[in-house]
C-alpha positions in Angstrom: -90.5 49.4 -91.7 -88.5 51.5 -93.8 -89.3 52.7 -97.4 -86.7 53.3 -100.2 -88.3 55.0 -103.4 -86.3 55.8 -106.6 -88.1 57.8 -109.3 -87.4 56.9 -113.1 -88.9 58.6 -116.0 -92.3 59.6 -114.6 -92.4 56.5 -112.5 -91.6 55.9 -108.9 -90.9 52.6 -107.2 -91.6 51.7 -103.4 -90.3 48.8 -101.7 -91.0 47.5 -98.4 -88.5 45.6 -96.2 -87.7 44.7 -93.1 -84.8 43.6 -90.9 -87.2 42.4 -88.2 -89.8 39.4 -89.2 -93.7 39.4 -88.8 -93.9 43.3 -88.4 -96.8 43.4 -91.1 -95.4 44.4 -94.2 -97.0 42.7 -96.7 -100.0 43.1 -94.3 -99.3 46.5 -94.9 -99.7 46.1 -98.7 -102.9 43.9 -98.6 -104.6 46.8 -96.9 -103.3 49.1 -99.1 -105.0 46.9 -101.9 -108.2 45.9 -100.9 -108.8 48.0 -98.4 -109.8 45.7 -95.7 -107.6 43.8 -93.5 -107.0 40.2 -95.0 -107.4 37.3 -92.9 -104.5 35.3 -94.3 -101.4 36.8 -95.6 -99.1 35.1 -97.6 -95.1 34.9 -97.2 -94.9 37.6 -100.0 -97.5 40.1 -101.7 -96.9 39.9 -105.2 -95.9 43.0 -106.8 -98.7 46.2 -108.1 -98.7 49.0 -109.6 -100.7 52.0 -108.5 -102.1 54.1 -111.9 -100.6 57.8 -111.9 -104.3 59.1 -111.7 -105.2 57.7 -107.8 -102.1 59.3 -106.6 -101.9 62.2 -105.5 -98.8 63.1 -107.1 -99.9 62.0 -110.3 -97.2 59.6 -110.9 -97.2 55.5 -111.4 -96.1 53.9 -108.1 -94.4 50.7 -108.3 -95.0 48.3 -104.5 -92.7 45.6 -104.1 -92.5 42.9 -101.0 -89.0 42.3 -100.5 -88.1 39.4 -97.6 -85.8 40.7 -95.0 -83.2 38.4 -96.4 -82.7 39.3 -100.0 -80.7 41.9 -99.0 -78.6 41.8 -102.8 -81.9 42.7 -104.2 -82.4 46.2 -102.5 -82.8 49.2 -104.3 -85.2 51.1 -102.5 -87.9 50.7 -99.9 -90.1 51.1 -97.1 -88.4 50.0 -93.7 -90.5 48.5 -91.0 -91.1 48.0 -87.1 -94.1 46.9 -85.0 -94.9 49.6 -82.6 -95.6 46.7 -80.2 -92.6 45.4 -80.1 -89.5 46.9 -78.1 -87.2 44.4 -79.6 -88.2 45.6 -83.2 -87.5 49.0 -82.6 -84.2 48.6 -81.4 -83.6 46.8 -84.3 -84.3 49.0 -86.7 -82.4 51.6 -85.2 -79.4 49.2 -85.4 -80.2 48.3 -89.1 -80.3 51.7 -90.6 -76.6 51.8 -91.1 -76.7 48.5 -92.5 -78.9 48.9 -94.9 -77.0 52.0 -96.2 -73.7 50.3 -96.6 -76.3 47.4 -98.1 -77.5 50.2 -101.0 -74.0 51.2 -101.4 -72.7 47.4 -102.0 -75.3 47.2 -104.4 -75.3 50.2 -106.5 -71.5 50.2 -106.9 -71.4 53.8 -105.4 -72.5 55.8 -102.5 -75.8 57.5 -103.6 -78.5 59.0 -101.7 -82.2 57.2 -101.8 -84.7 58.7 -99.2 -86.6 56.5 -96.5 -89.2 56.3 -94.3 -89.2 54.4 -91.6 -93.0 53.6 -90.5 -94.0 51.9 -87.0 -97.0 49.2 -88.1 -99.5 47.6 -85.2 -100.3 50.7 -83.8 -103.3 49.8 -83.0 -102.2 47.6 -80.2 -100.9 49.9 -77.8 -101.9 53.4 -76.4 -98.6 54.9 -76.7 -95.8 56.3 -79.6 -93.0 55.7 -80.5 -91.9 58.8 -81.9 -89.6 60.0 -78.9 -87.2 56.7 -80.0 -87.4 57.5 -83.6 -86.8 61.4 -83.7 -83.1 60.6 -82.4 -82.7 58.2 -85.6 -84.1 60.5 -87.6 -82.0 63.4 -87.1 -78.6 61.0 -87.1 -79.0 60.5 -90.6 -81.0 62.6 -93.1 -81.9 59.9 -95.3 -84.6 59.0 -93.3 -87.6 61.4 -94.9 -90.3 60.8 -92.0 -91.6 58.5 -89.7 -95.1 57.4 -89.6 -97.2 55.2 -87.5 -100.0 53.1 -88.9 -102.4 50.2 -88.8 -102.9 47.4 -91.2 -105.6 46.4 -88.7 -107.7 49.7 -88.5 -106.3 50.7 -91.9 -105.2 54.0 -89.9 -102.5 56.2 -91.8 -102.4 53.6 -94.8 -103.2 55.9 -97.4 -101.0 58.8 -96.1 -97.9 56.4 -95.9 -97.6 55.5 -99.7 -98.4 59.6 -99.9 -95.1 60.4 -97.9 -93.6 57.7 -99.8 -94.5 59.2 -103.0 -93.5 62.7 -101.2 -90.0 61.7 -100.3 -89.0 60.8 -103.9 -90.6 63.7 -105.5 -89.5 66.4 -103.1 -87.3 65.1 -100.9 -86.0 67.1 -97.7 -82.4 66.4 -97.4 -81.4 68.4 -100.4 -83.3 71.7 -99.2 -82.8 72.1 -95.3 -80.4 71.0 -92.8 -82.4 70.1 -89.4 -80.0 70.7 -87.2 -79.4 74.0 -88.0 -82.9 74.7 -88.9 -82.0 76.6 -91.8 -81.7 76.1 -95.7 -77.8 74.4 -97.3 -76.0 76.7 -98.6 -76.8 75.1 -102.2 -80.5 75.6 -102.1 -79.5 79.1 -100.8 -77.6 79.8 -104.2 -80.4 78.1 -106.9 -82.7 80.3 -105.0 -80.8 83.5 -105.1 -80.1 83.1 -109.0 -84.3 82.7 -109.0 -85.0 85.5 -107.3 -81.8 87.5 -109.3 -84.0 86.1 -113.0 -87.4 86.9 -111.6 -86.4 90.9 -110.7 -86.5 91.6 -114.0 -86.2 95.5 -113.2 -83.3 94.7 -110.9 -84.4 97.0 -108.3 -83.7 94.5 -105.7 -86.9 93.5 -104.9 -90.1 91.4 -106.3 -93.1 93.8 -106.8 -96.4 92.8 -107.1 -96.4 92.4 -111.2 -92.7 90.4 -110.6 -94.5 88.1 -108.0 -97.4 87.6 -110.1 -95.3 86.6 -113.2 -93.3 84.1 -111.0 -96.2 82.9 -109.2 -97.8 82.4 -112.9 -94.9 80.6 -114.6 -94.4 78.6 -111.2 -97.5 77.4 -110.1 -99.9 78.5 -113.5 -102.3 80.6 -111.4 -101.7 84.1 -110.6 -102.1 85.6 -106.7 -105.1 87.9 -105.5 -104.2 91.1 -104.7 -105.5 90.4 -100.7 -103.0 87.3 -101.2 -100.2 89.1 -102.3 -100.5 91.3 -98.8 -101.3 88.4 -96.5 -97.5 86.9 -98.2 -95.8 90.0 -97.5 -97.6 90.4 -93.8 -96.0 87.1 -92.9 -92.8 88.2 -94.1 -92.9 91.6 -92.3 -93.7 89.9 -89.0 -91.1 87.7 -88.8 -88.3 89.8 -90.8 -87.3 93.1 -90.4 -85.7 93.5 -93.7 -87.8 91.1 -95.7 -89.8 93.9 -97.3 -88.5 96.7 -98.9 -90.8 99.4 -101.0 -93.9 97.2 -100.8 -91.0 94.4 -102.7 -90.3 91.3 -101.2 -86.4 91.4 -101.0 -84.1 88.9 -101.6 -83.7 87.6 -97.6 -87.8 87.4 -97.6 -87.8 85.6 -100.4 -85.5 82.9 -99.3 -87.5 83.3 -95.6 -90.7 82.1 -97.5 -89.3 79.2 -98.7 -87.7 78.1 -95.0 -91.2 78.6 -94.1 -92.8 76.5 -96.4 -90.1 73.8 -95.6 -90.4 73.8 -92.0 -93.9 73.6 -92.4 -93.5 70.4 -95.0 -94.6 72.1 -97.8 -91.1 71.4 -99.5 -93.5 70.3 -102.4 -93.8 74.2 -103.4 -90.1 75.2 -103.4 -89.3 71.8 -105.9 -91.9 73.3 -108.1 -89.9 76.3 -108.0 -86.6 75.3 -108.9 -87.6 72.3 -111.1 -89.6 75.5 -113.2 -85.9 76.7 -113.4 -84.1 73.7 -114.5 -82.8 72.2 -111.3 -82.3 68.4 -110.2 -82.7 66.4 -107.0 -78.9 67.5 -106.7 -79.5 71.4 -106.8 -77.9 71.5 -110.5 -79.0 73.0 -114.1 -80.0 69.5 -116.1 -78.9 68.8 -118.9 -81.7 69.2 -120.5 -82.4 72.5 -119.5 -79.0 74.0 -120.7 -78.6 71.9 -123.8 -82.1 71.6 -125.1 -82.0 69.4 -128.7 -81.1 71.6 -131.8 -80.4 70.2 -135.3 -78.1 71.8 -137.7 -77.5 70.5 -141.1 -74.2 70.6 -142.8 -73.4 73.9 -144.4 -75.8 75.3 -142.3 -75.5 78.6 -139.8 -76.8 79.4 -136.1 -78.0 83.3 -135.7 -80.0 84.4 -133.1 -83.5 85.6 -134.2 -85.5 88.6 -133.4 -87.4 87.1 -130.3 -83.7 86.5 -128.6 -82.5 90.0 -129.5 -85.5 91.3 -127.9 -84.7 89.0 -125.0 -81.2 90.3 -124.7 -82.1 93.9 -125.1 -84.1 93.8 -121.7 -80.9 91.8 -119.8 -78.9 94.8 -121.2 -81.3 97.9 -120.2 -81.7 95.9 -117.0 -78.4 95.9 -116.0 -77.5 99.2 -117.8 -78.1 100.9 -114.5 -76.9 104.4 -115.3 -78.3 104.5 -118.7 -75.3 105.5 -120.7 -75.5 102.7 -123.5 -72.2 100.6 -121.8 -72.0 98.3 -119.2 -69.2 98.9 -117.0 -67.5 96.3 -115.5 -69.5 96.4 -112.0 -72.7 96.6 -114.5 -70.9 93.1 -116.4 -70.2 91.4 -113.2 -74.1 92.1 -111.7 -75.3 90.9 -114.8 -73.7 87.7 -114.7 -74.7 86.6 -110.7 -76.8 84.0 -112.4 -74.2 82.5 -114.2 -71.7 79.6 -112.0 -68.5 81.2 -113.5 -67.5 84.2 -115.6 -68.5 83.6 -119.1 -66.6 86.8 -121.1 -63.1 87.4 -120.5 -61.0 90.3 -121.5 -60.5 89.9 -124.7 -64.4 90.1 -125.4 -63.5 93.8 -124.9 -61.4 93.9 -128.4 -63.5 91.4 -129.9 -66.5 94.3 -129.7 -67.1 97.5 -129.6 -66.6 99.5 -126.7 -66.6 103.3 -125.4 -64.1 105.5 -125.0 -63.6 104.1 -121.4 -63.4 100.5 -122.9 -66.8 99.4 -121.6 -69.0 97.3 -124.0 -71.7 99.1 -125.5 -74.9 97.9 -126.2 -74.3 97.0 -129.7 -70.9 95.7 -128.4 -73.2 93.5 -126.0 -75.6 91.8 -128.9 -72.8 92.0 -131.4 -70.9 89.6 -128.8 -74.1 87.1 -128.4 -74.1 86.8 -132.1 -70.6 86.0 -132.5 -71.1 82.9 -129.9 -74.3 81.9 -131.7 -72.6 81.6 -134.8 -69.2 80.2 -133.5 -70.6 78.0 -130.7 -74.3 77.6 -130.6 -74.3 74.8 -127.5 -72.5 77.5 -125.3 -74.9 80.3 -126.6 -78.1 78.3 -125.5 -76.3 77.5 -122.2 -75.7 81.4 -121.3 -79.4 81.5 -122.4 -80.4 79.1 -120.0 -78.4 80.8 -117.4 -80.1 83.6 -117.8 -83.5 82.2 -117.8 -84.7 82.7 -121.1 -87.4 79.8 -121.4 -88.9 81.0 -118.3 -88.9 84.8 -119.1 -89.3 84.5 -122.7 -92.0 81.9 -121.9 -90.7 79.5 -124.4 -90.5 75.6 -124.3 -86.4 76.0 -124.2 -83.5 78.4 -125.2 -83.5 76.5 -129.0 -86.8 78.5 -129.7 -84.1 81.7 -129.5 -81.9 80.1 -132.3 -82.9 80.7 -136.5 -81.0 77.8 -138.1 -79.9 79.0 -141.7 -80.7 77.1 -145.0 -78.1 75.5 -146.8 -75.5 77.1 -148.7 -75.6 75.6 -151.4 -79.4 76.7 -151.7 -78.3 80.2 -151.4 -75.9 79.7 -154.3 -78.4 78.2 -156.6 -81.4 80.6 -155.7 -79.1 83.5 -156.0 -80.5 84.9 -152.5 -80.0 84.7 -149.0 -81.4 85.0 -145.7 -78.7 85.1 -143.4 -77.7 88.0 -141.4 -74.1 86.8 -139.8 -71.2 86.5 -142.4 -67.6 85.3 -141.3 -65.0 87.0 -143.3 -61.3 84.8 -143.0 -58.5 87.4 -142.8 -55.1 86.0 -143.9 -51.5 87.1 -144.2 -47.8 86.6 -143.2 -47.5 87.8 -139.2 -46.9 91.5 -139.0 -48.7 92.6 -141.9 -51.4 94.4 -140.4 -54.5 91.5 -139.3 -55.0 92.8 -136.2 -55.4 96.1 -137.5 -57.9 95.7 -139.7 -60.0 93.8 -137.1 -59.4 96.6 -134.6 -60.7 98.9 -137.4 -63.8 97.2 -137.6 -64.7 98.2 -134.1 -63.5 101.5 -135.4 -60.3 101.7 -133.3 -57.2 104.0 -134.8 -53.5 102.9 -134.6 -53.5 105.0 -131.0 -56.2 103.0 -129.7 -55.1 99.5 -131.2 -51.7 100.6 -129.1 -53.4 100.3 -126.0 -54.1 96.8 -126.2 -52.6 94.3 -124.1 -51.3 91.1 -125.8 -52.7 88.9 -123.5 -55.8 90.7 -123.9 -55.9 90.0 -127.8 -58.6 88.8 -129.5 -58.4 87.0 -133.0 -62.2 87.8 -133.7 -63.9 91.1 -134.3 -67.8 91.0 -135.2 -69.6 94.5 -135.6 -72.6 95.7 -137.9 -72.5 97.1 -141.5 -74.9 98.3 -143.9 -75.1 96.9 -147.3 -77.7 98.6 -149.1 -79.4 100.1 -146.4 -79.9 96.4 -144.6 -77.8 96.0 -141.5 -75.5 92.9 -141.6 -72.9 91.6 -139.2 -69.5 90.6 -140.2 -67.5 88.2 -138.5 -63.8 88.4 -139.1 -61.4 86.2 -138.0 -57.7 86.6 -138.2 -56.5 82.8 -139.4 -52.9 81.7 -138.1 -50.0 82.6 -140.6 -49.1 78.9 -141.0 -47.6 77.4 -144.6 -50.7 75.2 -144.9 -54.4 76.1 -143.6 -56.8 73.5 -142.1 -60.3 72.5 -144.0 -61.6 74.8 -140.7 -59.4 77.7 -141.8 -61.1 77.4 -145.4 -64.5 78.2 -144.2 -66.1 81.1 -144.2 -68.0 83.7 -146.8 -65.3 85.7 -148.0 -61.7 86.1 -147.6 -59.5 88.9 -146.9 -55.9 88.8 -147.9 -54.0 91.3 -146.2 -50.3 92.2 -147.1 -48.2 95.2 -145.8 -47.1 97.4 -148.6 -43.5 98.3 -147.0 -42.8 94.8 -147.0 -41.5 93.3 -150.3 -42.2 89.5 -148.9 -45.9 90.3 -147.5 -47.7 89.6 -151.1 -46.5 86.3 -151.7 -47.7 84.8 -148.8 -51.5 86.2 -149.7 -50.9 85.0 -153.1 -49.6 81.0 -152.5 -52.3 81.0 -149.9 -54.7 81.6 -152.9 -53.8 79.5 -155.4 -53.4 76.5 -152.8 -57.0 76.9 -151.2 -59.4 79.2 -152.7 -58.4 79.7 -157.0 -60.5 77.4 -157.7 -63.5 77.6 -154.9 -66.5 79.6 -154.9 -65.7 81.9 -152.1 -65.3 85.9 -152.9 -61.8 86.9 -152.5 -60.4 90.6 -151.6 -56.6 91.7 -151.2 -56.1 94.8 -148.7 -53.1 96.6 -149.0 -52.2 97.6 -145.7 -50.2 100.5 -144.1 -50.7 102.4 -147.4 -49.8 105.3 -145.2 -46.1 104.2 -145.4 -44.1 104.2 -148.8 -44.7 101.3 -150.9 -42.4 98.9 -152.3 -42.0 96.3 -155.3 -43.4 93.5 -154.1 -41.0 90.1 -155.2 -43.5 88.4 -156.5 -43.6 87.5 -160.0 -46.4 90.1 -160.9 -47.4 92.7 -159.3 -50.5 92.6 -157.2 -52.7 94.7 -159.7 -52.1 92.7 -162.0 -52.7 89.3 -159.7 -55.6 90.6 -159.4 -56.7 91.0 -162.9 -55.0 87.8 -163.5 -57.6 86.0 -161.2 -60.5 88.5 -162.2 -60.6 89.4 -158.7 -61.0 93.1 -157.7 -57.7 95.8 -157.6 -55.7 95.9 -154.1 -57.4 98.3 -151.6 -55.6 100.5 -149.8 -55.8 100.4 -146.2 -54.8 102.3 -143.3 -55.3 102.2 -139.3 -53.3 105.3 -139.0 -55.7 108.0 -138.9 -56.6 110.4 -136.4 -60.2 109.7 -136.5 -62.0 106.1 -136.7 -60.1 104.4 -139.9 -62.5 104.2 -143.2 -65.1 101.3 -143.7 -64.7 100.8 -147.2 -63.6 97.6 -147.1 -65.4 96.0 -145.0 -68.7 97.1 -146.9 -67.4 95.5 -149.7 -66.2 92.6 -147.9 -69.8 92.0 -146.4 -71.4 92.9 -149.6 -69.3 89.9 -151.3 -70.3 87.5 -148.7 -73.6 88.4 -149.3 -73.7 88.1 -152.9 -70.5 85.4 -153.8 -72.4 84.3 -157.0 -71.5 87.6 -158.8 -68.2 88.5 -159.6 -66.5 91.5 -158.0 -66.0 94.9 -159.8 -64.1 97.7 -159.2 -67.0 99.6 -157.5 -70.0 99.1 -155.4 -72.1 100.7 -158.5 -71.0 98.3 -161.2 -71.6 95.5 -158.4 -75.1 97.1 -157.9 -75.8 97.0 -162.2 -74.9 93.4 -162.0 -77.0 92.7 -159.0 -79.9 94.3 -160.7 -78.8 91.8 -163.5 -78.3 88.6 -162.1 -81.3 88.9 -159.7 -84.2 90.7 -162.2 -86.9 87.9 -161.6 -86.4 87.7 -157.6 -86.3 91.7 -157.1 -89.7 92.2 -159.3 -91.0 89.4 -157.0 -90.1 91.5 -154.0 -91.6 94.9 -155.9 -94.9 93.3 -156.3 -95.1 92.2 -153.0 -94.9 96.0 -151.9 -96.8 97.4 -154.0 -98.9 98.3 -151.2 -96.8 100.7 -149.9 -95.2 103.0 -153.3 -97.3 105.4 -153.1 -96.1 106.7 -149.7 -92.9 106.0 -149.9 -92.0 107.1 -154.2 -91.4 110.7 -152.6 -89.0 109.7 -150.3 -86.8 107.3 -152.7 -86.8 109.9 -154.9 -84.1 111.8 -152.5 -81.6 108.7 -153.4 -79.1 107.6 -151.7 -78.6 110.9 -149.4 -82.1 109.4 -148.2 -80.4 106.6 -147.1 -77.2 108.5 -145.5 -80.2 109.9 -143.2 -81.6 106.3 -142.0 -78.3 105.0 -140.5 -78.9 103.8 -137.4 -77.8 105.1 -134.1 -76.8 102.6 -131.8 -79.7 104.7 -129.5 -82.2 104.7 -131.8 -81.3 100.3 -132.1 -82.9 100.4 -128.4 -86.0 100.9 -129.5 -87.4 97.3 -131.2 -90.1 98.8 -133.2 -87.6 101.5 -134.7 -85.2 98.9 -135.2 -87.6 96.6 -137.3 -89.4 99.8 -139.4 -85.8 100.5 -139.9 -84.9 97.4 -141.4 -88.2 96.9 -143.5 -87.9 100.4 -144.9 -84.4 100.0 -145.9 -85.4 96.6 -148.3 -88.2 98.6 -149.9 -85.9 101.6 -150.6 -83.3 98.7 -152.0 -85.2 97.1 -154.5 -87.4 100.5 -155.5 -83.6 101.5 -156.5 -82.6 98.8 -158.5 -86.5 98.9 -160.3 -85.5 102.7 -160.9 -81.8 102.2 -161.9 -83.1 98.9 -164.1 -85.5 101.6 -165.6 -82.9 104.2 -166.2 -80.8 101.2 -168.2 -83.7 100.8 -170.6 -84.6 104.7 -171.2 -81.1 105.0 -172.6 
């Protein structure tokens, strides 16, 4: 008898067959039933279903009597021989090959369904059959197991629809090759990423408090100290290497789970890697890497504070000599888990780096959040990779993701809760774009010279302070075409960049206006760049002073990369601070910007004053000092590695904001 069993959504289906007639099949099934052998048995048991909660597995088991001749009808099964009977077991040894190219006939395509072939009658004769079977069983790895039984006796009844079950839901053939008595090459690798997510100190080994958490988020139950020792005993008798600093190392690990295999426990290393997102086939579902995650129109994707935490321990874990950068060895370690190389080179002049060109750690987050916001299905697929569900111990990778409100509701309520702000930068080719993206990551004209143009990046994304709250600005340098796409056209505020020594650069920046954006909502800026070489009259009908007056837009600002230290910020604090704040029109300073702020948004800041009212007192001495005050609370990328700094930091900052704009809004009134 052989059985085939498929699983569907928590549901399994077993179905007997049989190439050789009156072996006991449905004998077999009457037993299974009622328990008692039945004195007549019918041509065909009709089919039952076995309730999840008598199984040992816990899952709905579907038995169906299939005749030996409705062969078109097989999908999966139990196959059949009478122990008794010579003739039947030679015939089942010739049938397994048929009933394979049977499946594959059926099912279109050539797929893998596990069996067991099970020898009934044994209760007639005094011997086994296993030394015919094992031969059969080791030609071809679809066969699970072999069990004898009785209908008769009702011996091994009960354990047969168990292995049955146990085939399906943790089959062998997948794991272990038996001819070679060790694990394939593909459980090898899920494994190794496991053990790789689960050394969360990266020391190379699993201490005790590492194998309790995995034993916890595996199995739900933590081990006992004396249980913890007994694992590592076994592992030190039988490997030499296996145990390293009282740490199971990466070879024991994978020797535990060859152990539990060959001792058909297989059950416990599928608990394992389904915990981690695998399938039957050894790969990350679908589910796993792409859990479900709705974003309205006009809405954003940032990562929120949980994730940053997350991706603060990857980089300290992997940031092995402790200078703030990951070098490229340290990059390459940290992405073992990952099936392919998710960052190429031009990451490196997307963020910022050290003087060596290694990422740094703001660099490394800075980097995250420009994929969250660009490509949010790619950013919970690296999270998955790196096992954030399971280390995080959230329900997916989605719980890592802040979905912004609307726009539009931003616009109307005059505030905003958004943290990532893409800035468009656009002008003729040659005028300067890549320059002032370079300068966001604080590179100079020397350093922007030792970029590689295949290396090039057409985004830069670092963080700026607006008011004391730390923002990140996305810029992203849009072709130099006549005509831009609807994609081109969105963003929070736009940067029109034109090369002073050029007498064509302005009238690019200024057709590009009036085309897509003299009539939207969205916070223009003109940069005039290289204003370290002599400027020329633009041909342009006006010049771009008065342009900019024109369209009540703020005056050119001068811009230069060529500097010997990093190039000034200026603008891009006023380019994030316009993003942040579109509904009131820009001024020729930050101060007047501030007055109008104070202005436009009187009822929401007094809300915010009340709601810290609490904590004046302690804190009126220290706004007193003004804005040198808040010179002194810029953040060092250091002092961002500490998560309760970082979030004091940020909270402090607000306060000191709005206590200004109450003081400055009193100062108004007094004169």
């Amino acid at each position: 008898m052989q059985l085939l069993s498929v699983t569907y959504p928590n549901y399994l289906i077993s179905v007997f067959n049989s190439f050789v007639a009156r072996v006991g099949k449905t004998s077999l099934i009457m037993s299974l039933v009622s328990e008692e052998f039945p004195e007549e048995v019918p041509p065909r048991a009709e089919e039952i279903t076995i309730p999840a909660d008598v199984t040992p597995e816990r899952v709905p088991t579907h038995i169906v009597d299939y005749s030996g001749k409705d062969y078109t009808r097989l999908n999966n099964g139990i196959q059949l021989y009478a122990v008794n009977n010579k003739n039947s077991i030679d015939k089942v040894c010739l049938s397994i090959p048929l009933f394979l190219k049977l499946l594959t006939f059926s099912f279109g395509v050539v797929f893998r369904l596990p069996l067991i072939l099970v020898g009934n009658k044994s209760d007639l004769v005094e011997y086994s059959s296993m030394e015919t079977i094992l031969p059969i069983m080791n030609q071809y790895t679809e066969i699970e197991t072999c069990v004898e039984c009785s209908a008769k006796n009702l011996k091994n009844i009960s354990e047969l629809f168990y292995y049955a079950q146990k085939a399906v839901l943790h089959p062998t053939g997948p794991l272990y090759c038996p001819e070679e008595k060790e694990m394939k090459p593909a459980c090898i690798k899920a494994l190794t990423r496991i053990f790789r997510i689960s050394d969360q100190d990266n020391d190379g080994t699993l201490n005790d408090a590492e194998l309790n958490f995995f034993q916890r988020i595996c199995f739900n139950t933590p081990l006992a100290p004396q249980a913890l020792e007994d694992v590592k005993n076994v592992v030190r008798k039988n490997l030499s290497d296996g145990v390293a600093d009282n740490g199971l190392t990466l070879k024991g690990f994978l020797f535990l789970h060859t152990l539990f295999i060959q001792r058909g426990r297989h059950e416990t290393t599928w608990t394992v890697l389904r915990r981690f997102g695998y399938d039957d086939d050894l790969e990350l579902t679908p589910e796993y890497l792409f859990p479900l995650l709705k974003i309205p129109p006009d809405c954003t994707t940032e990562l929120n504070h949980h994730a940053y935490l997350f991706l603060q321990s990857i980089f300290d874990k992997h940031d092995l000599d402790r200078d703030c950068a990951l070098s490229p060895d340290e990059l390459k370690d940290l992405f073992k888990v990952f099936p392919y190389m998710p960052w190429g080179p031009d990451v490196n002049n997307t963020v910022c780096t050290n003087e060596r060109g290694w990422i740094t750690y703001q660099g490394f987050l800075s980097q995250w959040t420009l994929t969250t916001y660009l490509d949010v299905q790619r950013c919970l697929e690296y999270l998955g990779y790196l096992g954030y569900s399971i280390l995080a111990e959230q329900e997916s990778q989605a719980s890592a993701i802040t979905v912004t409100r609307d726009k539009k509701i931003d616009l109307q309520k005059k505030q905003t809760q958004r943290n990532v702000f893409r800035c468009n930068v656009i002008g003729m080719k040659g005028c300067g774009k890549s320059g002032v993206l370079q300068a966001l990551l604080g590179r100079n004209l020397i350093r922007q010279r030792q970029i590689r143009a295949e290396h090039k990046s057409y985004y830069a994304i670092n963080t700026v302070y607006v008011y004391g709250q730390e923002k990140y600005l996305l810029l992203h340098d849009v072709s130099d075409s006549e005509f831009l796409t609807d994609a081109e056209t969105i963003c929070d505020a736009v940067c029109l960049v034109y090369d002073v020594s050029n007498p064509k650069s302005f009238e690019y920046c200024a057709r590009i206006f009036k085309q897509h954006f003299m009539d939207s909502r969205i916070p223009c800026l003109v940069v005039a760049a290289k204003s370290d070489l002599h400027e020329v009259r633009q041909e342009y009908s006006i010049s771009p002073a008065e342009f900019c007056r024109k369209h009540k837009m703020p005056p050119p600002q001068a811009f230069t990369c060529n500097t010997v230290d990093v190039p000034s910020k200026d603008i891009f604090v006023k380019l994030t601070t316009m993003a942040m704040y579109p509904w009131v029109k820009m001024v020729n300073s930050l101060d007047e910007l501030g007055a109008m702020l104070l202005a436009d948004e009187e009822s929401s800041i007094m809300q915010q004053v009340h709601a810290v009212n609490f904590v004046e007192d302690s804190i009126f001495m220290e706004s007193s000092l003004g804005p040198r005050l808040l010179e002194d609370r810029h953040v060092t990328q250091a002092d961002l590695k500490s998560s309760t700094f970082w979030l004091r930091a940020s909270f402090g900052a607000t306060v000191f904001a709005v206590l200004g704009f109450a003081m400055y809004k009193a100062l108004l009134k007094q004169r």
